[in-house]
C-alpha positions in Angstrom: -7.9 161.5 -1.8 -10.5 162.4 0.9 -14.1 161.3 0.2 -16.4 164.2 -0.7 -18.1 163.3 2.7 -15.0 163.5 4.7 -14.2 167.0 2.9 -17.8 168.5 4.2 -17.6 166.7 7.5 -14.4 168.5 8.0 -15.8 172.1 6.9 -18.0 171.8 9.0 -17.7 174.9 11.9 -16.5 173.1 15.0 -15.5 170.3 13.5 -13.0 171.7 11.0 -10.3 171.8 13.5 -7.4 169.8 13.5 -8.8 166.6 14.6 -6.9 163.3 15.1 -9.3 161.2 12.6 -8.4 164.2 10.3 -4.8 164.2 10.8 -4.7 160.4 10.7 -6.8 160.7 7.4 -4.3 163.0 6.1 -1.3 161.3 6.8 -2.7 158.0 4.9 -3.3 159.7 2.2 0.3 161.4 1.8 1.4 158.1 2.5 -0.2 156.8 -0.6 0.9 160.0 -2.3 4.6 158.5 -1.5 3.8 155.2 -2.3 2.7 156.4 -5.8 5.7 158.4 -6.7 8.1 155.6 -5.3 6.2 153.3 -8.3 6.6 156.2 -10.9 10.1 156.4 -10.1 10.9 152.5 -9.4 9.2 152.3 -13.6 11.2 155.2 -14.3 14.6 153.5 -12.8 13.5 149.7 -14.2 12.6 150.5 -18.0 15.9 153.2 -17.8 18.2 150.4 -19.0 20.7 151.9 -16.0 23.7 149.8 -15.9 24.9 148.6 -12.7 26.8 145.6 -13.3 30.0 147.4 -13.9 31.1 144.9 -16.8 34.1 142.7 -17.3 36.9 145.6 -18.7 38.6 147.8 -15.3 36.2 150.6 -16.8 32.5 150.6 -15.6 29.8 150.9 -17.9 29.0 154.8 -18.6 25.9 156.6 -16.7 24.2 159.1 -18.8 23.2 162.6 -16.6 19.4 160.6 -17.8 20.4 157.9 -15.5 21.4 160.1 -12.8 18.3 161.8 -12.6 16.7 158.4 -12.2 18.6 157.6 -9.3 17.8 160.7 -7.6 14.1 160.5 -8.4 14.2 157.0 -6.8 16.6 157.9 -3.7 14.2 160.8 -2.9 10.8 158.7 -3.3 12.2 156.5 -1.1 13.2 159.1 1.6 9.7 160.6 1.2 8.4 157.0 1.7 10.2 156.9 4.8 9.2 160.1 6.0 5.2 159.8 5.5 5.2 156.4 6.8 6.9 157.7 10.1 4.9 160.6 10.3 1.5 158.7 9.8 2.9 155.7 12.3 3.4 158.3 14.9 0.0 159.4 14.5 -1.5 156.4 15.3 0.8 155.4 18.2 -0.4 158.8 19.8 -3.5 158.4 19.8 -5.7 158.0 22.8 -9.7 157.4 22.5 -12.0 159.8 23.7 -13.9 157.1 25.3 
């Protein structure tokens, strides 16, 4: 996800080390890493046919271990959404400029 500029830059000796604008650069881009598996999973989960209305009869409508899966890929996308986001907010809250 980094630039091919932003990879040199950051082999670079003395610069390599674990900077803040790399860190913040880092944590965007797993951020959009979640962000992308949430919409694989969220297509997944809406073209799954899933039934959650549980229909009229005192029996809901059958899940298939398919449909489970689904669910799962979509809880954890979500929780790893929630987790990057945090991650990269903190690393801009704690930020202080050098100048």
């Amino acid at each position: 996800m980094l630039d091919s500029f932003e990879r040199v830059f950051d082999s670079l000796p003395g610069m390599g080390s674990r900077n803040h604008d790399r860190e913040l650069r880092q944590a965007r881009a797993a951020y959009i890493g979640a962000v992308r598996r949430l919409n694989v999973a969220m297509h997944h989960f809406d073209e799954s046919g899933i039934p959650l209305d549980p229909g009229p009869g005192p029996e809901p409508y059958p899940w298939t271990a398919r449909h489970v899966q689904i669910m799962r890929e979509v809880h954890g996308a979500f929780g790893q959404l929630i987790d990057r986001r945090r991650e990269w907010d903190g690393l801009r809250r704690e930020w202080i400029s050098p100048h």
